[in-house]
N, CA and C atoms as an extended XYZ file, in Angstrom:
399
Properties=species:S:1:pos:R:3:atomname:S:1:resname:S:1:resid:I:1 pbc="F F F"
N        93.884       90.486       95.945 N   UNK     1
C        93.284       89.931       94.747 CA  UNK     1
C        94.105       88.737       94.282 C   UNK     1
N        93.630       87.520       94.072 N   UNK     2
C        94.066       86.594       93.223 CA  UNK     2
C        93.275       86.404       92.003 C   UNK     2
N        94.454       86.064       90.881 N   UNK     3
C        93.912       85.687       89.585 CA  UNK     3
C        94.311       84.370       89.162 C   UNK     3
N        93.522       83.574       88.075 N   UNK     4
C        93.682       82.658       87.539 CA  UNK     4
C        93.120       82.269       86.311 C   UNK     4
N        92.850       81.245       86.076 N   UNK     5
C        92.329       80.763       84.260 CA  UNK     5
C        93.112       79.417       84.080 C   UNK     5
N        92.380       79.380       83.050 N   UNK     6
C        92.612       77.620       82.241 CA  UNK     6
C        93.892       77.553       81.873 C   UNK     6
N        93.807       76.237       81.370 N   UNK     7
C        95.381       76.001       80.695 CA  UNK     7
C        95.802       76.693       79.342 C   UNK     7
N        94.509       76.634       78.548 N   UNK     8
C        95.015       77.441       77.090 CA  UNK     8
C        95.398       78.862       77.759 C   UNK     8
N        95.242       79.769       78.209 N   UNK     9
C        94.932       80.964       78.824 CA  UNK     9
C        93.878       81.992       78.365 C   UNK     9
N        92.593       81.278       77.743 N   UNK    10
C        91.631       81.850       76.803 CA  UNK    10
C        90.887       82.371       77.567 C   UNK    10
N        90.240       82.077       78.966 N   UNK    11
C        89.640       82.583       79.966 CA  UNK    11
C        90.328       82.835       81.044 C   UNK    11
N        90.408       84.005       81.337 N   UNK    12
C        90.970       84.225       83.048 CA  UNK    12
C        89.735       84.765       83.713 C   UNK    12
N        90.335       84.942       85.621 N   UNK    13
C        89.573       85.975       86.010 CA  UNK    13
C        90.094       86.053       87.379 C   UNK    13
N        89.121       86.710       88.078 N   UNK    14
C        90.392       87.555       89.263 CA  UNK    14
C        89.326       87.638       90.237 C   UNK    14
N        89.487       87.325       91.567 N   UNK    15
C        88.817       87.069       92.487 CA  UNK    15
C        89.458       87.464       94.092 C   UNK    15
N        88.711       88.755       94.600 N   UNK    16
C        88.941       89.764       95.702 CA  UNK    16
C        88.649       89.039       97.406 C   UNK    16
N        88.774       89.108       97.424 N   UNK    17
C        89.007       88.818       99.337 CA  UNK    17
C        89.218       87.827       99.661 C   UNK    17
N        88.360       87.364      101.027 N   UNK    18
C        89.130       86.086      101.237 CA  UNK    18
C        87.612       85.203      101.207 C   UNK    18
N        87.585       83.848      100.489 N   UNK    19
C        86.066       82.652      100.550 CA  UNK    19
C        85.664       82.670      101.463 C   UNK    19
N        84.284       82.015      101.511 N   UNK    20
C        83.436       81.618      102.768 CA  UNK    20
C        83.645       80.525      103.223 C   UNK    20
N        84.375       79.259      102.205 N   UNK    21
C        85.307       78.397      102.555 CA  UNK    21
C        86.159       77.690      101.722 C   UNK    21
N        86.748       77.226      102.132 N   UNK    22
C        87.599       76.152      101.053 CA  UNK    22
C        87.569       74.745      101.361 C   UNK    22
N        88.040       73.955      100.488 N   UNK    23
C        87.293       72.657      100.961 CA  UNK    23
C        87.759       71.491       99.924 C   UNK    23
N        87.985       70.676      100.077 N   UNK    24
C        88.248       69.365       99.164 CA  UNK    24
C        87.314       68.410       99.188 C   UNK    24
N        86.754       68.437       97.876 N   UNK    25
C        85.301       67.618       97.528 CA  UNK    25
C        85.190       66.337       96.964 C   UNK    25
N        84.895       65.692       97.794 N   UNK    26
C        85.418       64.108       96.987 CA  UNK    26
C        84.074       63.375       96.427 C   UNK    26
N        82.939       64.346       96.290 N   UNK    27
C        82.035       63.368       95.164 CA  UNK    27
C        81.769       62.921       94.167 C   UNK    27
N        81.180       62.342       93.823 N   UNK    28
C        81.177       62.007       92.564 CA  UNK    28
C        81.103       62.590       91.195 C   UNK    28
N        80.368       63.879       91.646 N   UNK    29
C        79.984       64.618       90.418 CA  UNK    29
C        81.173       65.325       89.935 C   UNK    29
N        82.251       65.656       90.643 N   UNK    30
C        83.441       66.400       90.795 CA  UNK    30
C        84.256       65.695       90.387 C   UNK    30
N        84.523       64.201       90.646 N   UNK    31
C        85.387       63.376       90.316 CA  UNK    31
C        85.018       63.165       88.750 C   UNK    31
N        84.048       63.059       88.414 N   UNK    32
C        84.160       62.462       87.064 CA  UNK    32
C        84.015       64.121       86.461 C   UNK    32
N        83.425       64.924       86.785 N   UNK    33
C        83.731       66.333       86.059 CA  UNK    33
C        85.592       66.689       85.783 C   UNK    33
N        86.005       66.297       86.660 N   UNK    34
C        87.841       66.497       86.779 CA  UNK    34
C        88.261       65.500       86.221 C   UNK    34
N        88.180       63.943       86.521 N   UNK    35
C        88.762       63.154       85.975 CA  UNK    35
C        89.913       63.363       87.286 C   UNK    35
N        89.677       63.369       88.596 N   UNK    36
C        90.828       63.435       89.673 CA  UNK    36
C        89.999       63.204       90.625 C   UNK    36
N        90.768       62.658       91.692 N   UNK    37
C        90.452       61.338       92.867 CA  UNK    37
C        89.502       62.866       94.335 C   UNK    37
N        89.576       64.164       93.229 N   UNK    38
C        89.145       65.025       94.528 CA  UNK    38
C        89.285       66.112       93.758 C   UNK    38
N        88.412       66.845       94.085 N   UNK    39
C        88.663       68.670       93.452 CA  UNK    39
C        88.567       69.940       94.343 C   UNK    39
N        89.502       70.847       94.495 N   UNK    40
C        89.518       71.813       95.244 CA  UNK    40
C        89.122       72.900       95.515 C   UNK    40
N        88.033       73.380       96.259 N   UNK    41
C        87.117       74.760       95.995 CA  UNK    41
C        87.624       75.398       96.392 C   UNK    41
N        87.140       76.668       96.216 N   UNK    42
C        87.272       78.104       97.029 CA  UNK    42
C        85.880       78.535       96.574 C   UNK    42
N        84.517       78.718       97.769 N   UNK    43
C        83.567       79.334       97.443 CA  UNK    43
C        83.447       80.652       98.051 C   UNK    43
N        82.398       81.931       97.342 N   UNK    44
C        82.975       83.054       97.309 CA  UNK    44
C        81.602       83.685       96.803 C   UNK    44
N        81.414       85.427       97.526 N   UNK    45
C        80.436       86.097       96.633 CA  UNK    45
C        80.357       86.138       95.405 C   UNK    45
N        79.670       86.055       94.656 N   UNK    46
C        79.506       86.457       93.230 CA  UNK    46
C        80.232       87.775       92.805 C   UNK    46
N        80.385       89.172       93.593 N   UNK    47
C        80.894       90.395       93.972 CA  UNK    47
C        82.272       90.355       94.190 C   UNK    47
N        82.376       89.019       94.556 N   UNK    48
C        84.243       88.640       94.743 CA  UNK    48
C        84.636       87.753       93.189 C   UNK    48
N        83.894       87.714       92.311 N   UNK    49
C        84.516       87.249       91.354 CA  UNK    49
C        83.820       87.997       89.897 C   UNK    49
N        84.998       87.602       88.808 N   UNK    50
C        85.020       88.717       87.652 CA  UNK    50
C        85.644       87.659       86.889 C   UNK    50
N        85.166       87.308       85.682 N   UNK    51
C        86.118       87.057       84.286 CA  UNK    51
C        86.962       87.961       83.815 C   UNK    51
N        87.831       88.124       83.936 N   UNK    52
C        88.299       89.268       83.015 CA  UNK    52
C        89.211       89.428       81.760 C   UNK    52
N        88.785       87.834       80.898 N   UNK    53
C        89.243       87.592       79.692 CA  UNK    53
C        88.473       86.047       78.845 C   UNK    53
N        88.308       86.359       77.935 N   UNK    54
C        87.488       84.563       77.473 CA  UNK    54
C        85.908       85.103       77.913 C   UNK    54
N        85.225       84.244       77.723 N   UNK    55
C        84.174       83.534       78.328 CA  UNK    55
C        84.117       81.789       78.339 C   UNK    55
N        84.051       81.535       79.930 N   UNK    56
C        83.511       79.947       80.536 CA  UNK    56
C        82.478       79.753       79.715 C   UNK    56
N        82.123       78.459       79.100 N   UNK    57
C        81.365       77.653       78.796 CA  UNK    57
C        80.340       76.755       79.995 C   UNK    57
N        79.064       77.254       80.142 N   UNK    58
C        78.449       76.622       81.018 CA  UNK    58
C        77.665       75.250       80.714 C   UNK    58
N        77.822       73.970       81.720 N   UNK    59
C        77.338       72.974       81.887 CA  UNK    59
C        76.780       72.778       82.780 C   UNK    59
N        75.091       72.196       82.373 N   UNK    60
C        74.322       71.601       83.464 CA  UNK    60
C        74.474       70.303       84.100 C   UNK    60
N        75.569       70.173       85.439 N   UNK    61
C        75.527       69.074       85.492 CA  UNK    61
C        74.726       68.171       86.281 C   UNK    61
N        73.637       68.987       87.136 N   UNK    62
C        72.603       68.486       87.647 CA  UNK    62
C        70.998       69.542       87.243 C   UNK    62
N        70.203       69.466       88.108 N   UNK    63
C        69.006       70.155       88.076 CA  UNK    63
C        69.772       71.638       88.294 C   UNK    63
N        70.368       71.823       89.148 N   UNK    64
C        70.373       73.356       89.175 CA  UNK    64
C        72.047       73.588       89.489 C   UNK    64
N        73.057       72.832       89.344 N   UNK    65
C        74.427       72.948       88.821 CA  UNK    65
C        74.914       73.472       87.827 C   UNK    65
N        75.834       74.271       87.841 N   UNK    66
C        76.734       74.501       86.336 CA  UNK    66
C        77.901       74.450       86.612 C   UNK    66
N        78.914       73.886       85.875 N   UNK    67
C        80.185       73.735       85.695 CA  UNK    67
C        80.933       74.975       84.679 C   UNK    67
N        81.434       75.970       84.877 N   UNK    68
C        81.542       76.161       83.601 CA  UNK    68
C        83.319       76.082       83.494 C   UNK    68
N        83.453       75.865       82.151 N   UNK    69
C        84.257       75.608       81.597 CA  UNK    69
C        85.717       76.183       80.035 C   UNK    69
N        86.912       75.953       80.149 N   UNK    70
C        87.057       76.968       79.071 CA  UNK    70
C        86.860       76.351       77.857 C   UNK    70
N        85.626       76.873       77.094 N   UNK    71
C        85.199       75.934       75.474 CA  UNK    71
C        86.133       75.417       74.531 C   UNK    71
N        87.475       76.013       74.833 N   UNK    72
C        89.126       76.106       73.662 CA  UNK    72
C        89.674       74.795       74.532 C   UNK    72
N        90.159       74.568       75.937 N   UNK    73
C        90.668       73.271       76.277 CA  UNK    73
C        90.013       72.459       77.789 C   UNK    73
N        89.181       72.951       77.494 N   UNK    74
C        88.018       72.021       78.328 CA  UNK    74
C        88.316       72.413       79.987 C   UNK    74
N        89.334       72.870       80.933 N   UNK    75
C        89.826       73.488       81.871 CA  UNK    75
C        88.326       73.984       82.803 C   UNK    75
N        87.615       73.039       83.669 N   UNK    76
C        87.014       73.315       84.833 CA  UNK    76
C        87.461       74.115       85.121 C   UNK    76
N        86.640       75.597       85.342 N   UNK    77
C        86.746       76.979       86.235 CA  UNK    77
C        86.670       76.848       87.321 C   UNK    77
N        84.909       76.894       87.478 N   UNK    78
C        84.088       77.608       88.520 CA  UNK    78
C        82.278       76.546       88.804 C   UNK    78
N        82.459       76.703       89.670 N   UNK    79
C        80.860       76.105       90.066 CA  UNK    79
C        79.670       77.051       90.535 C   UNK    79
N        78.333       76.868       89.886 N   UNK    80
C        77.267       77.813       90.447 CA  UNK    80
C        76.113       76.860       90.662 C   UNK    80
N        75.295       77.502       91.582 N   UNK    81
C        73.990       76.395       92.478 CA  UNK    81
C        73.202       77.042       92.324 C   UNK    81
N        71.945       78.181       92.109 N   UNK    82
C        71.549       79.090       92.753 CA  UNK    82
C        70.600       78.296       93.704 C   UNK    82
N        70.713       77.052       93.754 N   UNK    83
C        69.378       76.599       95.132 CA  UNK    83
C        70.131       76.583       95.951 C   UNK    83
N        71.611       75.442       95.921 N   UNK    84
C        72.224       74.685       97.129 CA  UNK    84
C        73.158       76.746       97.882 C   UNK    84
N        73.971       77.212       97.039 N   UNK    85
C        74.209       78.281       97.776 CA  UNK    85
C        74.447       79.762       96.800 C   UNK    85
N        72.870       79.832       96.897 N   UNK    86
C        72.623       81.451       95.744 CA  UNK    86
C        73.716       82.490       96.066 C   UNK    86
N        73.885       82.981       95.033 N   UNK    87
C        74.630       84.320       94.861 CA  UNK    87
C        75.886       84.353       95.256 C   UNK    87
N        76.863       82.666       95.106 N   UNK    88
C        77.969       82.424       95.452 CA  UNK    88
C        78.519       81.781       94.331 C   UNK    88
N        80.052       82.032       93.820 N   UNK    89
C        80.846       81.098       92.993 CA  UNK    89
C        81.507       80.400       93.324 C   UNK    89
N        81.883       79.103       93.108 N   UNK    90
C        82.921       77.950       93.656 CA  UNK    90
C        83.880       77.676       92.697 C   UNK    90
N        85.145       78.550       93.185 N   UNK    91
C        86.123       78.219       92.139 CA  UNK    91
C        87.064       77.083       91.967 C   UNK    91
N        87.190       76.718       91.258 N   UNK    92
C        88.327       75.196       91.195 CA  UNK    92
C        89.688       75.585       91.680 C   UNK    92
N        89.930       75.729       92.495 N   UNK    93
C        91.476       76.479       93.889 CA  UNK    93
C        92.428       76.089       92.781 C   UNK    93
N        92.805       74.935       92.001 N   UNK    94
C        94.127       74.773       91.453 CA  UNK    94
C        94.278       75.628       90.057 C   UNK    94
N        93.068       76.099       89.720 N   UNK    95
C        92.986       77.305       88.511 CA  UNK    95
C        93.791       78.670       88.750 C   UNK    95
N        93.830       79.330       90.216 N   UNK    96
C        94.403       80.320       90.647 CA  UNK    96
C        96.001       79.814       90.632 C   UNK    96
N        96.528       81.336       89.516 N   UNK    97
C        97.917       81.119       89.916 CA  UNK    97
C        98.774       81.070       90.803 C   UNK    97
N        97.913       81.193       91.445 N   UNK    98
C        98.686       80.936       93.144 CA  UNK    98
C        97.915       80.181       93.907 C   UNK    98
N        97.761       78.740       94.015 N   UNK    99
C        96.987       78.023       94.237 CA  UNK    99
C        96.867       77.949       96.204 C   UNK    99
N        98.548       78.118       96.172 N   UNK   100
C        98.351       78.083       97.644 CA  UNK   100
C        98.014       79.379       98.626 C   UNK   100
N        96.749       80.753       97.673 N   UNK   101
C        96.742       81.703       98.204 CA  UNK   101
C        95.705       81.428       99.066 C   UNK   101
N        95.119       80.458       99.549 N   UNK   102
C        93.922       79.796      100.243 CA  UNK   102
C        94.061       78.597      100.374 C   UNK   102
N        94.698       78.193      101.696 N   UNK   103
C        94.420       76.635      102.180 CA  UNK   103
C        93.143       75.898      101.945 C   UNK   103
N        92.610       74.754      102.264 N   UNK   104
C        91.766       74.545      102.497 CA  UNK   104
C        91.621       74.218      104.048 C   UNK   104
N        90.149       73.960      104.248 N   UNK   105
C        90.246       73.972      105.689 CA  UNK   105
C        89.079       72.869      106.017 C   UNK   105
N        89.287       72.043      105.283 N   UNK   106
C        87.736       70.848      105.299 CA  UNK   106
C        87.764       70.191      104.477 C   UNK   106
N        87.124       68.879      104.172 N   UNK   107
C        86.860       67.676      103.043 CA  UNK   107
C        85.394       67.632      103.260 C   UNK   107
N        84.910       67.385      102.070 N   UNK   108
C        83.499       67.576      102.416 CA  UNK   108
C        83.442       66.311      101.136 C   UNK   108
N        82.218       65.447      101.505 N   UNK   109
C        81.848       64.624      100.649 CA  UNK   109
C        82.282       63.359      100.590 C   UNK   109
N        83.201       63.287      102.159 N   UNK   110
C        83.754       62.261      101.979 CA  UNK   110
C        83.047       60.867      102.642 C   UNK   110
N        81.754       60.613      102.002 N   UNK   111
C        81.073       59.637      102.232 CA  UNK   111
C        81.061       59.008      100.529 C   UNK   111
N        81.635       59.851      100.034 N   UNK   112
C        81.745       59.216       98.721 CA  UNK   112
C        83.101       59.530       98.064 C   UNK   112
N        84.253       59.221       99.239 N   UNK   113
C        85.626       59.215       98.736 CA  UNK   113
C        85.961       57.883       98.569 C   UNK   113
N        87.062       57.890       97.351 N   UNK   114
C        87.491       56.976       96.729 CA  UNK   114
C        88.619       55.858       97.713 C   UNK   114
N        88.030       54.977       98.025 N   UNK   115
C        89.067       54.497       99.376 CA  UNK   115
C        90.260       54.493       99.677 C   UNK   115
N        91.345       53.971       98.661 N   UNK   116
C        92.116       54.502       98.759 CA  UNK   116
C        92.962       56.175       98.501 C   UNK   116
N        92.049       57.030       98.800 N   UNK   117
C        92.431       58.298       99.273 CA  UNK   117
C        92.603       58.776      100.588 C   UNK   117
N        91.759       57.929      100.854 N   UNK   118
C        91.937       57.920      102.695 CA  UNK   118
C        93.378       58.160      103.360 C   UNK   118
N        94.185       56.932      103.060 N   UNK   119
C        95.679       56.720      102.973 CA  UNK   119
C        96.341       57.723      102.149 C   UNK   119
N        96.103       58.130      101.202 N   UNK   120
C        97.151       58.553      100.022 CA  UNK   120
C        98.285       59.475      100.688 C   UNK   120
N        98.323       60.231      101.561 N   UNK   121
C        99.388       60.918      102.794 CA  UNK   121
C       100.293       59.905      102.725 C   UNK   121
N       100.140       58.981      102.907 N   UNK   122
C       101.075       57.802      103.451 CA  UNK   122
C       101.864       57.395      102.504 C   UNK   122
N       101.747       57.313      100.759 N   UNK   123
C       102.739       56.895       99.590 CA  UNK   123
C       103.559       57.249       99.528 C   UNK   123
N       105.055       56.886       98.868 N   UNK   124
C       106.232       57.421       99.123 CA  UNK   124
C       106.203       58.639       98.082 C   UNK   124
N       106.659       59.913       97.787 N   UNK   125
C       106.731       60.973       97.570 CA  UNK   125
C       107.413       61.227       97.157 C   UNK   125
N       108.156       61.576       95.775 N   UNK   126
C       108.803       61.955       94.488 CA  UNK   126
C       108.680       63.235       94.344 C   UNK   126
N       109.672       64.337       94.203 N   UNK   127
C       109.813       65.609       93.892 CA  UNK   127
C       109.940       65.734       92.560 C   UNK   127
N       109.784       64.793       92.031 N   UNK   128
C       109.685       65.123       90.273 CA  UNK   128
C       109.440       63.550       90.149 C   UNK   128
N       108.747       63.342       88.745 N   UNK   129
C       108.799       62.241       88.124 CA  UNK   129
C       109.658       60.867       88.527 C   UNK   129
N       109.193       60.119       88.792 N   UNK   130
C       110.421       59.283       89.234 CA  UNK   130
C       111.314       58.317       87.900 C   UNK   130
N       113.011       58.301       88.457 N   UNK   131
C       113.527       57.349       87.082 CA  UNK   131
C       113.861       56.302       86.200 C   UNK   131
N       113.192       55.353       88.081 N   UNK   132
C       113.216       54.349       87.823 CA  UNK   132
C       112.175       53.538       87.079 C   UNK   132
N       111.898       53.813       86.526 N   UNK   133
C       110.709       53.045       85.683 CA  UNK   133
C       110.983       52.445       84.034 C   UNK   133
């Protein structure tokens, strides 16, 4: 079992086995829902996931999308489709307190990645804040 929740800690919830996949999504709808150059799933039975504190705030962000969200500090959860993939939740991977309990294993969407992300592997790499500035 892994658990996770927002930043206030007003909603948690806890989610059993292992996804149907994981994946880094670089479209558009995700990018401007996050406000980040890519967002990280873990999709999953409905049966594999549970709130088990708060209630998410749901947003329609297309015809048959919901985002939901924690209503106290705005913290992207979870994603639901019931057309594109019924009776499955897509959780936002960096919400789980253990983010690295599921790699990802794919980029999906990347016909609408931000170009320079392509490269971004390649920038020089700071273990904390850097001091020279």
């Amino acid at each position: 079992m892994a658990e996770g929740g927002c930043h206030c800690g007003a909603v948690r919830f806890a989610v059993t086995g292992a996804p149907a996949r994981v994946g880094l999504c670089h479209c558009t709808d995700c990018r401007r829902s996050s406000g980040a150059p890519m967002v990280a799933w873990a999709v999953m039975g409905e049966d594999q996931f549970r709130v088990t504190a708060g209630e998410a705030k749901p947003y329609a962000s297309s015809e048959h999308g919901r985002r939901h969200f924690c209503p106290a500090c705005g913290t992207g959860l979870y994603y639901t489709n019931a057309v594109v993939f019924p009776g499955m939740v897509d959780v936002q991977l960096a919400t789980l307190d253990d983010p690295d309990a599921f790699a990802p294993m794919e980029q999906i969407q990347t016909a609408e990645r931000i170009g320079w992300m392509e490269a971004a592997h390649t920038l020089p790499a700071h273990a904390r804040f850097p001091e020279d500035l």
